[in-house]
C-alpha positions as CSV (number, residue, x, y, z in Angstrom):
1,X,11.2,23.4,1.0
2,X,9.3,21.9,4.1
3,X,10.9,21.9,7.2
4,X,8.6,19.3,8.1
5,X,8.6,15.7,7.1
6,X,6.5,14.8,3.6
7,X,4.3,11.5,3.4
8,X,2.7,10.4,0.8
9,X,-0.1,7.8,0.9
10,X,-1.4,6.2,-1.9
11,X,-5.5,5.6,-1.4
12,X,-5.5,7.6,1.3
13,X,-9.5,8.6,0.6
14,X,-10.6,6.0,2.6
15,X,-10.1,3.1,4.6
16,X,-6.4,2.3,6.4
17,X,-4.9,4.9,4.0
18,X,-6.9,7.7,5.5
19,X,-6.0,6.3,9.0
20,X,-2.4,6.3,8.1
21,X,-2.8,9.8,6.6
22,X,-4.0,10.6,10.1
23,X,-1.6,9.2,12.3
24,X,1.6,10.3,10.2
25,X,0.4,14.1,11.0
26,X,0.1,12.7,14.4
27,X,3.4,12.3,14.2
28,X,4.4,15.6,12.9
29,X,4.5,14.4,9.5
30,X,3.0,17.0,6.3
31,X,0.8,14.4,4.9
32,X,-0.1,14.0,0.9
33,X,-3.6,12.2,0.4
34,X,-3.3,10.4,-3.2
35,X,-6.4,9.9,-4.5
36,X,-8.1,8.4,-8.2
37,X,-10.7,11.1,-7.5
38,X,-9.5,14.3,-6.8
39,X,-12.8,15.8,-4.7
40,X,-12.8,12.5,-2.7
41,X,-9.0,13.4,-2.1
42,X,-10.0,17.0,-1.0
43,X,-12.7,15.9,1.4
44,X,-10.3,13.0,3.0
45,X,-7.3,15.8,3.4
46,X,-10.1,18.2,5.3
47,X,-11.2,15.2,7.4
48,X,-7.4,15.0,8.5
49,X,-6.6,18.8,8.6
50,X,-4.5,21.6,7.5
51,X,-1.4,19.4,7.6
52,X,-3.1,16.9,4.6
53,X,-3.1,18.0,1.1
54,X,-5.0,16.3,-1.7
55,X,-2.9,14.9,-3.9
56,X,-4.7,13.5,-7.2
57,X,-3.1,10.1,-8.1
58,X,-4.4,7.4,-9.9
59,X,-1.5,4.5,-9.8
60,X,-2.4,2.8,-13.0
61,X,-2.4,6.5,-15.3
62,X,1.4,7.2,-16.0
63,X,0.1,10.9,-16.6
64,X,-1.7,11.0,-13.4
65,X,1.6,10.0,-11.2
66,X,3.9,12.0,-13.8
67,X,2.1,14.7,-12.7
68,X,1.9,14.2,-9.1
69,X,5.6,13.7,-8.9
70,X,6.1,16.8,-10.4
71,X,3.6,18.7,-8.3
72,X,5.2,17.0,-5.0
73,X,8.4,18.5,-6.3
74,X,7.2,21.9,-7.0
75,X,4.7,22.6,-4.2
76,X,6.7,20.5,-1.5
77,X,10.1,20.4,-2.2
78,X,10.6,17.0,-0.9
79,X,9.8,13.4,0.0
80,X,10.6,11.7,3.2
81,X,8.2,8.4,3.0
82,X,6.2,6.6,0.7
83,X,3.6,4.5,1.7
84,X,2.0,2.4,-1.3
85,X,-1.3,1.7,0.2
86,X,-3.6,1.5,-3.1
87,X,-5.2,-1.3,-3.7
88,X,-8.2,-3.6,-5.2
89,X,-9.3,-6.8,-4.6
90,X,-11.1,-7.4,-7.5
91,X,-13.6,-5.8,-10.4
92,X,-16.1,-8.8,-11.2
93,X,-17.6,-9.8,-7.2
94,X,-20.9,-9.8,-7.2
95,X,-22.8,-7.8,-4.8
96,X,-23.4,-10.0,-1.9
97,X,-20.8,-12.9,-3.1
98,X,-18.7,-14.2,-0.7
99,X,-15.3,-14.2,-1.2
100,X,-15.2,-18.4,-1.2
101,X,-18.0,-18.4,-3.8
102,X,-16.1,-15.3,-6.0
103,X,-12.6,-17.7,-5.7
104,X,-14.2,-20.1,-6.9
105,X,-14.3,-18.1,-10.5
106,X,-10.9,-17.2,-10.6
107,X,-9.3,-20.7,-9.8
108,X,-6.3,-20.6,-12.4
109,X,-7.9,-23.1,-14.3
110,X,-11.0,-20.6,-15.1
111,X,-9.8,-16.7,-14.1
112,X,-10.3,-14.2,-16.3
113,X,-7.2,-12.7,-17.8
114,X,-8.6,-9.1,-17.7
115,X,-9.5,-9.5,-14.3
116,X,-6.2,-10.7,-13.3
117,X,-4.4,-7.7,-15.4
118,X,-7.0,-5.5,-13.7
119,X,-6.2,-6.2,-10.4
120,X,-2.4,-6.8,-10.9
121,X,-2.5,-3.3,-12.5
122,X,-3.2,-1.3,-9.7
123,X,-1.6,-3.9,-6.7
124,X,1.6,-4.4,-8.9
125,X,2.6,-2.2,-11.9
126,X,1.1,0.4,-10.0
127,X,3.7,0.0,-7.4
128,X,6.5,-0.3,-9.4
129,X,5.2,3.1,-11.2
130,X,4.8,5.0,-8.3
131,X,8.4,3.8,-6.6
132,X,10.0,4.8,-10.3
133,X,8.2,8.5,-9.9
134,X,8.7,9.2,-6.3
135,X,12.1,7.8,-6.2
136,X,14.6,10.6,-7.7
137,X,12.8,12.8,-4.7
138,X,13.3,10.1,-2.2
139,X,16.7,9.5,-2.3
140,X,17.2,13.2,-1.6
141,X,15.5,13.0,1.8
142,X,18.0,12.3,4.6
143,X,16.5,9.1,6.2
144,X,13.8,8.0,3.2
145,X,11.3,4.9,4.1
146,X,9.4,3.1,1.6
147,X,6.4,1.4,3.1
148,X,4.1,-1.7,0.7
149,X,1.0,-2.3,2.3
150,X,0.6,-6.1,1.6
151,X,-1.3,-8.7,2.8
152,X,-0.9,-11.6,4.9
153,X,-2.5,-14.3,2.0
154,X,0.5,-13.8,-0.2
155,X,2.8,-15.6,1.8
156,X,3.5,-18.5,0.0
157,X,4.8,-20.5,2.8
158,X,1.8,-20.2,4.6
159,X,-0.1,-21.0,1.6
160,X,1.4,-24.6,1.1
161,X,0.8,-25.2,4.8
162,X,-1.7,-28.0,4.6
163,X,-3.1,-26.6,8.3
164,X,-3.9,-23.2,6.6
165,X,-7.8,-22.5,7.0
166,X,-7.3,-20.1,3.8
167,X,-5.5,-21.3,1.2
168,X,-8.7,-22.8,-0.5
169,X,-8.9,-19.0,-1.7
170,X,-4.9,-18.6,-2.6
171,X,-5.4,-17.6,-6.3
172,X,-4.6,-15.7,-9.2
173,X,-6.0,-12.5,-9.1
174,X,-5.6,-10.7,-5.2
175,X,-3.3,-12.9,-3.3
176,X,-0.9,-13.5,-6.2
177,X,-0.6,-9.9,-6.5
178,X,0.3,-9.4,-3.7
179,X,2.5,-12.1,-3.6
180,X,4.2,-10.4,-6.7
181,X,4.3,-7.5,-4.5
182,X,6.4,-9.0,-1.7
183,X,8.5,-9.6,-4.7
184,X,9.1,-6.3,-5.7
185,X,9.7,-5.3,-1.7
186,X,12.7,-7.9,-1.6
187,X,14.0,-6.3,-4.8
188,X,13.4,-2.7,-4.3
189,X,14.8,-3.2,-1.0
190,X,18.1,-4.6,-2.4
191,X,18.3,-1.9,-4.8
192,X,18.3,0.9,-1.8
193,X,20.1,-0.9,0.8
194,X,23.1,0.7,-0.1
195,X,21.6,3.6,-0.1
196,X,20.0,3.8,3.5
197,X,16.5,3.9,2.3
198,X,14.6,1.3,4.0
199,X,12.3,-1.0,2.1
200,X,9.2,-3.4,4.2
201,X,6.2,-4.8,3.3
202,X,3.5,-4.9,5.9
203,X,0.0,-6.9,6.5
204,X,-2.5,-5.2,8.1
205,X,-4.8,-7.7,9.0
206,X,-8.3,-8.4,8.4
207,X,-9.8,-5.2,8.7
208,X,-13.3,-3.8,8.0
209,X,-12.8,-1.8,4.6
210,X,-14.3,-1.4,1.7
211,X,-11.5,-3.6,-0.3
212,X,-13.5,-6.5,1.7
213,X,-17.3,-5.1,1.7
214,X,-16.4,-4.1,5.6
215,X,-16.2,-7.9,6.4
216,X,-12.8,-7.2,8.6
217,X,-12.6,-8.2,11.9
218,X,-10.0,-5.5,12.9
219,X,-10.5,-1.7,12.8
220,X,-9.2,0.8,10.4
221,X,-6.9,1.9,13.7
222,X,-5.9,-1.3,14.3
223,X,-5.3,-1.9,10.4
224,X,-2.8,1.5,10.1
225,X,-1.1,0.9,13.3
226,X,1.9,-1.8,11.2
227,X,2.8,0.7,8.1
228,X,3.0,3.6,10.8
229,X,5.9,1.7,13.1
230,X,7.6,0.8,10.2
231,X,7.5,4.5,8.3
232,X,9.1,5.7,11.4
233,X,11.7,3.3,11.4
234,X,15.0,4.4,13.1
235,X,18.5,4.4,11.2
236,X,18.8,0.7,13.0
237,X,15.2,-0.4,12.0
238,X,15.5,-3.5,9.2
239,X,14.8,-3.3,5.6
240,X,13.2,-6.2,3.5
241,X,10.5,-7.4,5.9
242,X,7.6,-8.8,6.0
243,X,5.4,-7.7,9.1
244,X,2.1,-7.6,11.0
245,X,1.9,-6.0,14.2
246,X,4.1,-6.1,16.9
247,X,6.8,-6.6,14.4
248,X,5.2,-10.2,14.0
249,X,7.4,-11.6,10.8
250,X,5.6,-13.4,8.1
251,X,6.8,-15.9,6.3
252,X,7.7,-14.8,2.2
């Protein structure tokens, strides 16, 4: 068993995951890097340092997070916060596309199906997966924390708002998904309340990552800084939220 803290963070390779990775051992935390590819993984975990382990994890394999569950278990003894961080935007962009011109193709009247079940595979079911596997070792950590890295163009409400500069690109495939995954915050969050394990979704801006070709106006510091605060949530801190920096609420 660890006398230190365990995190997990799902694609934690690159981007915000491998900034949250980073500041979580900051914060005394032993930190688990999940990765798809396993060498990408080890090279992240180095980048961070002894206090990261690679932990190989793809979300949408129910081998793969079998697997990892079981190492976490056997290696680590315990889980004290999950942070579902993996993510994809899409798999048909064009290189150089913008994102208006790529919404444009997955309007609901015209998406592709597989793309939608792509995407929703890894930003959705993937969750749900992940929470099902870790959670038996959560729920024996003393103060547990469940962090889902969201985004800000789920919110319905601010979707309908007329005033919105984005909601021309409110669609099926990425901001429904994560739409469904603000979904499955509220109700995972329900399900542990009773429980004491605390349950938030979190936006972490636009920042410059490979999920948006590095388009982001915010860095990957910036980006990590939201799911951090709220992993180290306090046996006061809320459950069921939906935040941005600052504890900034956005609307469901």
């Amino acid at each position: 068993m660890q006398d230190k803290p365990v995190a997990l963070v799902t694609g934690a390779n690159q981007g915000i995951g491998l900034q949250i990775a980073k500041d979580l051992v900051g914060h005394g935390f032993t930190v688990l890097v999940g990765s798809r590819d396993l060498v990408r993984g080890e090279a992240a975990a180095t980048e961070v340092g002894p206090q990261a382990h690679a932990l190989q994890l793809d979300v949408t394999d129910h081998a793969s997070i079998t697997a990892a569950a079981q190492r976490v278990r056997n290696e680590f003894g315990r889980l004290d916060v999950l942070i579902q961080n993996a993510a994809i935007s899409n798999t048909r962009k064009q290189p150089g596309q913008s994102v208006e011109a790529y919404s444009k193709t997955t309007r609901p009247s015209n998406v592709s199906l597989d793309e939608m079940r792509a995407v929703w595979d890894t930003n959705v079911f993937g969750v749900l997966a992940v929470y099902q596997a870790m959670l038996p070792l959560l729920r024996e950590a003393p103060a547990a924390r469940i962090v889902n890295v969201s985004s800000g163009v789920g919110s319905l409400t601010t979707n309908s708002d007329p005033a919105f500069a984005y909601r021309a690109i409110f669609g099926p495939v990425y901001p429904a998904s994560k739409t469904a995954l603000n979904a499955l915050t509220v109700a995972m969050a329900l399900e542990l309340e009773p429980e004491g394990i605390k349950v938030n979704a979190v936006s972490p801006g636009y920042t410059r990552t490979n999920l948006n070709g590095y388009s982001g106006t915010e860095t990957v510091e910036e980006g990590a800084r939201e799911a951090v605060r709220v992993a180290l949530l306090g046996p006061d801190g809320p459950t069921g939220t939906f935040t941005r920096w600052e504890n900034e609420t956005i609307p469901w």
